[in-house]
PQR file with spaces between the fields and no chain letter, atoms N, CA, C, O and H, PARSE charges and radii, in Angstrom:
ATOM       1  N    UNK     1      25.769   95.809  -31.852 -0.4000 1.5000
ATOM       2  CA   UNK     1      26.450   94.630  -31.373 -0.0000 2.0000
ATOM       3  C    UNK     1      25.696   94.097  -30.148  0.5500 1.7000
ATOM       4  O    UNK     1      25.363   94.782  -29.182 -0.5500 1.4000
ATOM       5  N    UNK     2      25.424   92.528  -30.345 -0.4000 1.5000
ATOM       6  CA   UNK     2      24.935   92.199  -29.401 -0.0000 2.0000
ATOM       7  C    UNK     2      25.470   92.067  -27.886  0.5500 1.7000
ATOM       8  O    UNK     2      26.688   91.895  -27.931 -0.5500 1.4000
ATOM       9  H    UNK     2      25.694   91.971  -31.130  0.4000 1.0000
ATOM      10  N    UNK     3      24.992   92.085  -26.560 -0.4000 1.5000
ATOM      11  CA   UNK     3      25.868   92.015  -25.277 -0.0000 2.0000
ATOM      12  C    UNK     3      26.466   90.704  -25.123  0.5500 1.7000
ATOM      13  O    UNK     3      27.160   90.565  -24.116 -0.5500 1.4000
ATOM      14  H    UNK     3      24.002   92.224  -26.523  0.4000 1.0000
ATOM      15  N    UNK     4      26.363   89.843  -25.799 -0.4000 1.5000
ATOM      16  CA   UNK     4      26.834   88.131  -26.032 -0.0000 2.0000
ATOM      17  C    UNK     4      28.262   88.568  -26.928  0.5500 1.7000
ATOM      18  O    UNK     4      29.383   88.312  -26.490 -0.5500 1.4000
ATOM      19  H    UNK     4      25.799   89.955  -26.617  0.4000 1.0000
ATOM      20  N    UNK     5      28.054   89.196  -28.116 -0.4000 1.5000
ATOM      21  CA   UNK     5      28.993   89.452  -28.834 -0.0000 2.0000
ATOM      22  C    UNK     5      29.963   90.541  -28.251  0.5500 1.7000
ATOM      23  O    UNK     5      31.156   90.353  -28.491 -0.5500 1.4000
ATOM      24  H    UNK     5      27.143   89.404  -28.472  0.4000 1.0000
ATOM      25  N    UNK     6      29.659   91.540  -27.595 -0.4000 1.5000
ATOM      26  CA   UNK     6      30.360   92.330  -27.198 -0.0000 2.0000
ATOM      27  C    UNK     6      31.487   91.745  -25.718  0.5500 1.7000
ATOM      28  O    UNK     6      32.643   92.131  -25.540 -0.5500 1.4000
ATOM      29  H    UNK     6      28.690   91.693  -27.401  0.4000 1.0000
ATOM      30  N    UNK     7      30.859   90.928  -24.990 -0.4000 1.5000
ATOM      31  CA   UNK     7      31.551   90.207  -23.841 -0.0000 2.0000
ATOM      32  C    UNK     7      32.463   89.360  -24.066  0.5500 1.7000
ATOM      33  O    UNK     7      33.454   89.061  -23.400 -0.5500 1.4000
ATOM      34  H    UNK     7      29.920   90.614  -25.134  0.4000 1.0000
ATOM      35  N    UNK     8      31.988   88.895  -25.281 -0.4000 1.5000
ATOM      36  CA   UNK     8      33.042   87.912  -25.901 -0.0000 2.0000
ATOM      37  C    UNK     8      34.622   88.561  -26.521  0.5500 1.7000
ATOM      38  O    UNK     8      35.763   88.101  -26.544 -0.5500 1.4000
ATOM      39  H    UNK     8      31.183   89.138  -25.822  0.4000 1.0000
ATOM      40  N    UNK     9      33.948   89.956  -27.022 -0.4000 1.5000
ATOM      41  CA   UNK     9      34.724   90.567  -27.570 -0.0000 2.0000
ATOM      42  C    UNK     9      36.064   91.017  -26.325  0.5500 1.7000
ATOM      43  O    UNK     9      37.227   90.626  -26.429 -0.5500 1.4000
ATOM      44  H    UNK     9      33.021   90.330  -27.004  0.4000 1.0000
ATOM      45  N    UNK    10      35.564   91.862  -25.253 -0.4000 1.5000
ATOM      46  CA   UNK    10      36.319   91.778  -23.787 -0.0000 2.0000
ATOM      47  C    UNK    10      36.934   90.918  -23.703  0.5500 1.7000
ATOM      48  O    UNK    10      38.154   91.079  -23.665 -0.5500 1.4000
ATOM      49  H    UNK    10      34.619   92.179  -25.169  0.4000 1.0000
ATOM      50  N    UNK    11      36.389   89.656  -23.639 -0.4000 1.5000
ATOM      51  CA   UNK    11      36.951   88.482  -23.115 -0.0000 2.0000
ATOM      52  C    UNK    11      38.409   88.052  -23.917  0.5500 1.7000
ATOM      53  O    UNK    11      39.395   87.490  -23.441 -0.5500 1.4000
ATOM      54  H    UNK    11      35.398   89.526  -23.670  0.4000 1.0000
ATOM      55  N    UNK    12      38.219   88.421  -24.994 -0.4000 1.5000
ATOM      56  CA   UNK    12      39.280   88.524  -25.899 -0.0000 2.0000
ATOM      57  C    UNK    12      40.464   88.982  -25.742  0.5500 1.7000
ATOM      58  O    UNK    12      41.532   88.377  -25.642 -0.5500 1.4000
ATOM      59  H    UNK    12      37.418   88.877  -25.381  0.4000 1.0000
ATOM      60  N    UNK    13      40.148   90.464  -25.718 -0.4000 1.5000
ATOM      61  CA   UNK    13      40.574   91.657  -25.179 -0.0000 2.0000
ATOM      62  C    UNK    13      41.754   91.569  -24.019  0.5500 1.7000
ATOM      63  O    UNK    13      42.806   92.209  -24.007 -0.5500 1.4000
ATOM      64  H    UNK    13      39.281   90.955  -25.800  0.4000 1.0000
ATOM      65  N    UNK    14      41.294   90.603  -23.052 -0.4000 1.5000
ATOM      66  CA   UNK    14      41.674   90.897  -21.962 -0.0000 2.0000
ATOM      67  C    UNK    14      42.869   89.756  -22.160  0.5500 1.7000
ATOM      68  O    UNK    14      44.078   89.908  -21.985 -0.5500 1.4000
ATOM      69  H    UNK    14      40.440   90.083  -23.062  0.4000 1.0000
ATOM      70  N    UNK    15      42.184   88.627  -22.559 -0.4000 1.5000
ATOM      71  CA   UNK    15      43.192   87.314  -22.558 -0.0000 2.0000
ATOM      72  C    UNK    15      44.499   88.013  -23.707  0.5500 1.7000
ATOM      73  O    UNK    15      45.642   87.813  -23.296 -0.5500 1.4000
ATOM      74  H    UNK    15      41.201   88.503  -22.701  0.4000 1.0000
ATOM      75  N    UNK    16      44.416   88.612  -24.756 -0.4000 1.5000
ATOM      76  CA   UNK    16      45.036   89.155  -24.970 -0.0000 2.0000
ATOM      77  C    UNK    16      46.285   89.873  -24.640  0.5500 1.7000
ATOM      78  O    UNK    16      47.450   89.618  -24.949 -0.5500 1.4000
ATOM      79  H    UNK    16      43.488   88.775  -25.090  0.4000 1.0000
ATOM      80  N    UNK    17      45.517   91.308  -23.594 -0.4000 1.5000
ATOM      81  CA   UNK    17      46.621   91.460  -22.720 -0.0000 2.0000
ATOM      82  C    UNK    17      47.475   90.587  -22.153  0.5500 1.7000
ATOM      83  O    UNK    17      48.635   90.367  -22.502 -0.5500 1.4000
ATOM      84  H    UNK    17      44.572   91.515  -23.343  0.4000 1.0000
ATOM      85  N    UNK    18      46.820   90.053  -21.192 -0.4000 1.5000
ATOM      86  CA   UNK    18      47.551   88.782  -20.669 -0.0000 2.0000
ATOM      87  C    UNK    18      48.540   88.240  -21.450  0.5500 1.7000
ATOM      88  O    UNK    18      49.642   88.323  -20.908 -0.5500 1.4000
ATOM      89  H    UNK    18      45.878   90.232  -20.909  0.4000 1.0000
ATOM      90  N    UNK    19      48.544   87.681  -22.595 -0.4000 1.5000
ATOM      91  CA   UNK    19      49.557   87.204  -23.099 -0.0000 2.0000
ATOM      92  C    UNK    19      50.450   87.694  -23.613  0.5500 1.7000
ATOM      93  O    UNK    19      51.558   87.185  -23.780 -0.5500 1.4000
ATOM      94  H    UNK    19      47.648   87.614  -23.035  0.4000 1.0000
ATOM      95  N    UNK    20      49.952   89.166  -24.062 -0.4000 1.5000
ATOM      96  CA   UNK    20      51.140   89.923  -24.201 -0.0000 2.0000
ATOM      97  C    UNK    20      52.281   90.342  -22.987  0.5500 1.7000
ATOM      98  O    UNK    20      53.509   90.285  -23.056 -0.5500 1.4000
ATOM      99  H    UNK    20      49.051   89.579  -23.926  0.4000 1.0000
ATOM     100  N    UNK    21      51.691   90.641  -22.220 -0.4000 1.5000
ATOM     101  CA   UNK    21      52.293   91.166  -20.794 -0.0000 2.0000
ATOM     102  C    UNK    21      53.459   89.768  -20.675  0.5500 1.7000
ATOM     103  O    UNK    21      54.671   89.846  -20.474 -0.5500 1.4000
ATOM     104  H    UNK    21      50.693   90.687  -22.164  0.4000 1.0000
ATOM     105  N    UNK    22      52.835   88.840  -20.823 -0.4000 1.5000
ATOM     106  CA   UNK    22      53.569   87.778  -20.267 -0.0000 2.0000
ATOM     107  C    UNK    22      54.639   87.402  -21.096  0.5500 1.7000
ATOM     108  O    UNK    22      55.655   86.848  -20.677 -0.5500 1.4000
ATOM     109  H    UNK    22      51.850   88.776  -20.987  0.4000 1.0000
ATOM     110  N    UNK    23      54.359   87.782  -22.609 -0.4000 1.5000
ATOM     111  CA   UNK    23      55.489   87.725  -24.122 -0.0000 2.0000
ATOM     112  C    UNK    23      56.634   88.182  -23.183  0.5500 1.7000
ATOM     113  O    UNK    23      57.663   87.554  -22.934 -0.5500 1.4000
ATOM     114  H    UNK    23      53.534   88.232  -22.950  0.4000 1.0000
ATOM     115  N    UNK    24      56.122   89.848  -22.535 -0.4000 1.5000
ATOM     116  CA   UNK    24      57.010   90.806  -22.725 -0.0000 2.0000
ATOM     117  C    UNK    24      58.059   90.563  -21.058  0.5500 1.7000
ATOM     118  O    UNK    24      59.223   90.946  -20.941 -0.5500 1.4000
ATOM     119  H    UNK    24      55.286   90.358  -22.738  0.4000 1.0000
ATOM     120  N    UNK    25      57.360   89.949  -20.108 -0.4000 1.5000
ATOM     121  CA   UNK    25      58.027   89.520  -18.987 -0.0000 2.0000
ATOM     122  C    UNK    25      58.487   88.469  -19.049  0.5500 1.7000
ATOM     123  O    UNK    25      59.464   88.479  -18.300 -0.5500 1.4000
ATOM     124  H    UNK    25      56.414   89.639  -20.203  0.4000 1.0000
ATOM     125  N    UNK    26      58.344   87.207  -19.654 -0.4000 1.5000
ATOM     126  CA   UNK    26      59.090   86.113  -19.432 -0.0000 2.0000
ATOM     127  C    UNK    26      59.463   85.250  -21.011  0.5500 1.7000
ATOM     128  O    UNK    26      59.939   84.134  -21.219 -0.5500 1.4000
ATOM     129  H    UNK    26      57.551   87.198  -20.262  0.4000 1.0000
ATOM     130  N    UNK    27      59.019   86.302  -21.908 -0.4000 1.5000
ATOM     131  CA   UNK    27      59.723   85.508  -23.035 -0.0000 2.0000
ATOM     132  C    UNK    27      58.999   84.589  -23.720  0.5500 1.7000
ATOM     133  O    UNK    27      59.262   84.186  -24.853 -0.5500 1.4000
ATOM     134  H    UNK    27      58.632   87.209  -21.739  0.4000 1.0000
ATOM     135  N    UNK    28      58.261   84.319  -23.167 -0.4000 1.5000
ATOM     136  CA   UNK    28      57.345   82.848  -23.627 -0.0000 2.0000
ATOM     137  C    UNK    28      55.896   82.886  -23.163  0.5500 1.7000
ATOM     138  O    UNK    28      55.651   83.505  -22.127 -0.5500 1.4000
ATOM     139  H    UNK    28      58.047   84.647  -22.247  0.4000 1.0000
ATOM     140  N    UNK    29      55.137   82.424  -23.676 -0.4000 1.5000
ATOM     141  CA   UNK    29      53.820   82.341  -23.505 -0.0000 2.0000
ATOM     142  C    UNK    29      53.158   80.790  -23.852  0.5500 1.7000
ATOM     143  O    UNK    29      53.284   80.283  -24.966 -0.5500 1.4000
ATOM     144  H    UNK    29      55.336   81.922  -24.517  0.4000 1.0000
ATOM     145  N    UNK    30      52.483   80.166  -22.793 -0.4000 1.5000
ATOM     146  CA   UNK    30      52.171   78.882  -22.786 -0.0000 2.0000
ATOM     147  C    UNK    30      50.726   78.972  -22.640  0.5500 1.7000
ATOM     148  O    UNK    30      50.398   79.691  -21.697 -0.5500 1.4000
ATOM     149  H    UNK    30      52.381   80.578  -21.888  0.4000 1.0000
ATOM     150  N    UNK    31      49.360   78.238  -23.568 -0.4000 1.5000
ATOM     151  CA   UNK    31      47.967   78.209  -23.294 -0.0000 2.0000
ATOM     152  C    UNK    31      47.754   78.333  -21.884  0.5500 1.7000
ATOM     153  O    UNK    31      46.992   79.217  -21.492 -0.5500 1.4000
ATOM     154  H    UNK    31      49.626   77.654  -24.334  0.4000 1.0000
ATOM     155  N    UNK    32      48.445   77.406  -20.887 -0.4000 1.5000
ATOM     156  CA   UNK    32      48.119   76.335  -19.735 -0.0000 2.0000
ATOM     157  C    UNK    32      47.876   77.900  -18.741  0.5500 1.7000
ATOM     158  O    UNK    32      46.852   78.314  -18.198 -0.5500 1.4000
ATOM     159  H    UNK    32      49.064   76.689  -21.206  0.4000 1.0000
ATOM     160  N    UNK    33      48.915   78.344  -18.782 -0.4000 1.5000
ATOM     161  CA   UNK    33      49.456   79.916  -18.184 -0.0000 2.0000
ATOM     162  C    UNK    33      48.492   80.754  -18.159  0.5500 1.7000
ATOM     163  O    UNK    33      47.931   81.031  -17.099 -0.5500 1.4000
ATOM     164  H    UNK    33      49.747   78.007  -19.224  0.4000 1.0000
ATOM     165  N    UNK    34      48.077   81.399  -19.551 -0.4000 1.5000
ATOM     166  CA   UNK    34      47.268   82.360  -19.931 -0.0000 2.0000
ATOM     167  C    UNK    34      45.814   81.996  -19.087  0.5500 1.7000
ATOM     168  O    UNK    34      45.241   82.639  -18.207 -0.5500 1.4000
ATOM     169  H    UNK    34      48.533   81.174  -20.412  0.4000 1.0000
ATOM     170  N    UNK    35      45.413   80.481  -19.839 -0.4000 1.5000
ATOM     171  CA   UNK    35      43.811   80.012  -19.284 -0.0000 2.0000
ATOM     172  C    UNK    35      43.960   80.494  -17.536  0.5500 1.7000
ATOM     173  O    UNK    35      43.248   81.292  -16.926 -0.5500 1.4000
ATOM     174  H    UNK    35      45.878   79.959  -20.554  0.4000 1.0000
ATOM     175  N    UNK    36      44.919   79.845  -17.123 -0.4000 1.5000
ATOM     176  CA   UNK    36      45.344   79.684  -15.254 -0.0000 2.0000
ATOM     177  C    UNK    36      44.547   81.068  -14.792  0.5500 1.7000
ATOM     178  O    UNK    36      43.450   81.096  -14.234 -0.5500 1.4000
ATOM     179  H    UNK    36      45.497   79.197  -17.619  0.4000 1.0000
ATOM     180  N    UNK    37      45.527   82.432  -15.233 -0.4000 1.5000
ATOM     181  CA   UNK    37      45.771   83.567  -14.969 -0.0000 2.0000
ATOM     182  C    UNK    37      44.092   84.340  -15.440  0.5500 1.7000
ATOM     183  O    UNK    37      43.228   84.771  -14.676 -0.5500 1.4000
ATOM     184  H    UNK    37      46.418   82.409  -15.686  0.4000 1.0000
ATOM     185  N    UNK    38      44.091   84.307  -16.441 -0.4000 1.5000
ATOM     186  CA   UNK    38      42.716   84.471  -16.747 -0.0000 2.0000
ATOM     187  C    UNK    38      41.629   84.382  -16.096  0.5500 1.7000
ATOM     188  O    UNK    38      40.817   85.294  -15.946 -0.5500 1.4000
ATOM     189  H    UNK    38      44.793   83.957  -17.062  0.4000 1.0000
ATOM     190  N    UNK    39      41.530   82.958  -15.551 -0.4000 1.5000
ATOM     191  CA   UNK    39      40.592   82.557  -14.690 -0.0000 2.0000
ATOM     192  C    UNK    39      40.920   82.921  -12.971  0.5500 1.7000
ATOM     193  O    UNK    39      40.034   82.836  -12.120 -0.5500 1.4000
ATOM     194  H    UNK    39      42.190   82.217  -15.673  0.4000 1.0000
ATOM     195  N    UNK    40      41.773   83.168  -12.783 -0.4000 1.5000
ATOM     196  CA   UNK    40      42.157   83.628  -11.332 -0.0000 2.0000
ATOM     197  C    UNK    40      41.560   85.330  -11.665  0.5500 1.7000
ATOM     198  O    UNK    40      40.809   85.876  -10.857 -0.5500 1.4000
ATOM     199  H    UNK    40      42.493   83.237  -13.474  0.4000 1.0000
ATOM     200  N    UNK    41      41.943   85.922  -12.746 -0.4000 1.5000
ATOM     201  CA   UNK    41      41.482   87.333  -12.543 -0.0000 2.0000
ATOM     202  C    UNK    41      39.799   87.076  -12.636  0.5500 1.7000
ATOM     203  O    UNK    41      39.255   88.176  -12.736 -0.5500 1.4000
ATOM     204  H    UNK    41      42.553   85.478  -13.402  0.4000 1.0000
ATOM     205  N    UNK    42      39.071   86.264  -12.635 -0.4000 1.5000
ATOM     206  CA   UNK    42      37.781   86.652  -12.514 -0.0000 2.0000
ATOM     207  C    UNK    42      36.922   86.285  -14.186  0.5500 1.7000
ATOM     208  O    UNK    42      35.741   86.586  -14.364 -0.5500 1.4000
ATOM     209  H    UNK    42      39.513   85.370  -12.554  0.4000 1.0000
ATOM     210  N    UNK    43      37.513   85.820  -14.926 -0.4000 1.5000
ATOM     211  CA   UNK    43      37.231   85.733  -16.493 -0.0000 2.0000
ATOM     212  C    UNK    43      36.817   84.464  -16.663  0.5500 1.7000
ATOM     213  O    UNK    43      37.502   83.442  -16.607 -0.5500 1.4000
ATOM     214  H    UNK    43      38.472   85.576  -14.782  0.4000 1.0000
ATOM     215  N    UNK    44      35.765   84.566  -16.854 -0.4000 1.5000
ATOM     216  CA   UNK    44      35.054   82.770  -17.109 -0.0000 2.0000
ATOM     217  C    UNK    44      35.162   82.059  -19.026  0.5500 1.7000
ATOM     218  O    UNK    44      34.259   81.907  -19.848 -0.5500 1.4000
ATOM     219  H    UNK    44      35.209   85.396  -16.900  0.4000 1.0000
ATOM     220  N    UNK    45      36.604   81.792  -19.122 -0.4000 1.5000
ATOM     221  CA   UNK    45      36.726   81.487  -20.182 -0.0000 2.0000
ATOM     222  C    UNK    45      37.394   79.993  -20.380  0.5500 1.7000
ATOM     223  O    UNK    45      37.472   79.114  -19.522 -0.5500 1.4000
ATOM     224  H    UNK    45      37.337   81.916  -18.454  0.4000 1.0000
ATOM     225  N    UNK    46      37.871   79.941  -21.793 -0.4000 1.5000
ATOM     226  CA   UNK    46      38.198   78.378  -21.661 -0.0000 2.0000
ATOM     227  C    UNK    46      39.667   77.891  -22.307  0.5500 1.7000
ATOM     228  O    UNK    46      40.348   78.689  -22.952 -0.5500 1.4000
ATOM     229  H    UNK    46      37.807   80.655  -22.491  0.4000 1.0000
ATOM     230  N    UNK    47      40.056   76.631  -22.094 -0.4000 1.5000
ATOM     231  CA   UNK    47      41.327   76.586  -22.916 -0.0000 2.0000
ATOM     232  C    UNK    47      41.205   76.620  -24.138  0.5500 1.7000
ATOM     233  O    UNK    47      42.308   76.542  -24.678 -0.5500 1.4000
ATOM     234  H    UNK    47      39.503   75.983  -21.569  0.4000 1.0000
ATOM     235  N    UNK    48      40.257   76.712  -24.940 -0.4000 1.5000
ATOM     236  CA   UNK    48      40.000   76.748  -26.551 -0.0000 2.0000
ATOM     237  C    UNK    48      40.441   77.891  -26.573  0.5500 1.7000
ATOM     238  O    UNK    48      41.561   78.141  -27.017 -0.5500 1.4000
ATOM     239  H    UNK    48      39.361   76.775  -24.501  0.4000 1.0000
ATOM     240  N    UNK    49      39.664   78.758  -26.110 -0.4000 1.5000
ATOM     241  CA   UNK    49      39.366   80.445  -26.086 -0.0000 2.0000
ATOM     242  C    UNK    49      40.748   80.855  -26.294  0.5500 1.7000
ATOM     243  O    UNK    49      41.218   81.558  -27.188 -0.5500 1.4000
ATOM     244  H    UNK    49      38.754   78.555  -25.749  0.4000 1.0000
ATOM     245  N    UNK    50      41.322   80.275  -25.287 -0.4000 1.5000
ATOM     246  CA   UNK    50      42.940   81.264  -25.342 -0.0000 2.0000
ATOM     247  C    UNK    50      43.716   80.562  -26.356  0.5500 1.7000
ATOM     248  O    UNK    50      44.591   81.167  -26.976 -0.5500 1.4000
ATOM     249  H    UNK    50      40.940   79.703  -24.561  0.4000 1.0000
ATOM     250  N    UNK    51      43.468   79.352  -26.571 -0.4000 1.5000
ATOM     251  CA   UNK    51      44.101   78.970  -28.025 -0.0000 2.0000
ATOM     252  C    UNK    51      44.058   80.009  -29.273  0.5500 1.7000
ATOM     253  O    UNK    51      44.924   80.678  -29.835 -0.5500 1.4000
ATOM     254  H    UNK    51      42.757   78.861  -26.068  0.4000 1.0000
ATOM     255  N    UNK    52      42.764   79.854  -29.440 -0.4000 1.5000
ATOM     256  CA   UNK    52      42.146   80.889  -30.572 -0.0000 2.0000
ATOM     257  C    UNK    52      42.936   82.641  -30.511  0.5500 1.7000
ATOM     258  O    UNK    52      43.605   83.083  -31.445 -0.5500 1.4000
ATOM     259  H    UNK    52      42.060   79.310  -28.984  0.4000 1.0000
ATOM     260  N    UNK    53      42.778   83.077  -29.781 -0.4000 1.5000
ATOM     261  CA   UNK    53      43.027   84.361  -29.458 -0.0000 2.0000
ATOM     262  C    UNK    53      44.700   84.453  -29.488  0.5500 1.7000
ATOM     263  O    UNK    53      45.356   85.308  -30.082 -0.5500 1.4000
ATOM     264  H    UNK    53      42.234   82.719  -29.022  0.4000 1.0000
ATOM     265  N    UNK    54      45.284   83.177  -28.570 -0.4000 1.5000
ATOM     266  CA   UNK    54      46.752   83.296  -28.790 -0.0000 2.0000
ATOM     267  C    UNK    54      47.203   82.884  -30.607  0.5500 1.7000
ATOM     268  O    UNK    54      48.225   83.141  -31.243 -0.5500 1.4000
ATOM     269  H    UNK    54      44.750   82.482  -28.088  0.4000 1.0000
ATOM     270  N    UNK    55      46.450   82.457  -30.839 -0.4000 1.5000
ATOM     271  CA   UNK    55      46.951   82.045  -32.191 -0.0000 2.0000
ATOM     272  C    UNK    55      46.722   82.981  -33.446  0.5500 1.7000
ATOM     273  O    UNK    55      47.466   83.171  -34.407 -0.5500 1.4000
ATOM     274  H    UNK    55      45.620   82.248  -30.323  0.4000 1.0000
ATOM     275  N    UNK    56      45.637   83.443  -33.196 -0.4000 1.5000
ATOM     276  CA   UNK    56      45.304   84.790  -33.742 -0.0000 2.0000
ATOM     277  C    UNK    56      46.721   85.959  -33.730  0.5500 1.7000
ATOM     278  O    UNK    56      47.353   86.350  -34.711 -0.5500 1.4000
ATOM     279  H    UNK    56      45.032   83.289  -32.414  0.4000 1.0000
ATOM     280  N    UNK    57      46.842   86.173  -32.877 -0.4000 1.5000
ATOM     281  CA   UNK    57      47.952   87.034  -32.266 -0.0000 2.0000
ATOM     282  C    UNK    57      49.141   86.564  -32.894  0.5500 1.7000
ATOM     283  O    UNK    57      49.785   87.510  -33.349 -0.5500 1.4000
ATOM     284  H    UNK    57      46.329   85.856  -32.080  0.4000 1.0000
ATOM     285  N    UNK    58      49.736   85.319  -33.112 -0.4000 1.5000
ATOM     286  CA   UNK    58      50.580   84.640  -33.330 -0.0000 2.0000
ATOM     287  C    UNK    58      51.260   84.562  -32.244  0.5500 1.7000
ATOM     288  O    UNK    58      52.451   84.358  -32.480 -0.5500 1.4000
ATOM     289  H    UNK    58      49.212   84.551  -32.742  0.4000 1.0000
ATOM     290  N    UNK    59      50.868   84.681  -30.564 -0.4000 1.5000
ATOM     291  CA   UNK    59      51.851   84.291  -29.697 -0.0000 2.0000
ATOM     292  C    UNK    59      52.175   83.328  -28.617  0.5500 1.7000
ATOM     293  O    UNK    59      52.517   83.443  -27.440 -0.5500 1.4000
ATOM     294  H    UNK    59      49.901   84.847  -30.373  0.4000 1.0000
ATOM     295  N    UNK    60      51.910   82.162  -29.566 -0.4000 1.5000
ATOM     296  CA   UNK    60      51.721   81.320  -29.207 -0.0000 2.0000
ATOM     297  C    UNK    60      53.437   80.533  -29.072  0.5500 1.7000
ATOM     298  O    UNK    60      54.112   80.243  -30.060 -0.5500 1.4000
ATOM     299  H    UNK    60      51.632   82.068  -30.522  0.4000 1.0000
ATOM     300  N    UNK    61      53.757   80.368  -28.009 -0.4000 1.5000
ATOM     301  CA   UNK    61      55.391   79.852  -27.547 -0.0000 2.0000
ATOM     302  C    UNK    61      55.890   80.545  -28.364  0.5500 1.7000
ATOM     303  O    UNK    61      57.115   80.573  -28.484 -0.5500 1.4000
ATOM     304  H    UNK    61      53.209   80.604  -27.206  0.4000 1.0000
C-alpha cells in the first residue's frame, strides 16, 4: 500500500471516529460538525471527504 493510500486510509479512519463519537453523544451527526472538528484536531481534510465516509457509514443525520 502506497503512503498516499495509506494516509488517506487514516484520514478516514479518524473522521470516522469522529462521527461516531458524536452519533453516540448528541444523537445526530451533521457534515458541517464533523469537517469543523476534524480540522481543529489537526486533519487536513475536506467537506467532500466527510460526506463520503459519513455516507459510507450511513451516518449521516
Amino acid at each position: 500500500m502506497s503512503v498516499r493510500s495509506r494516509a488517506a486510509r487514516e484520514r478516514q479512519t479518524r473522521i470516522a471516529r469522529i462521527a461516531r463519537q458524536m452519533r453516540r453523544q448528541h444523537g445526530q451527526v451533521r457534515y458541517d460538525e464533523v469537517t469543523r472538528l476534524a480540522v481543529c484536531a489537526g486533519m487536513k481534510t475536506s467537506h467532500d471527504e466527510v460526506r463520503s465516509v459519513m455516507a459510507r457509514l450511513r451516518l449521516h443525520r
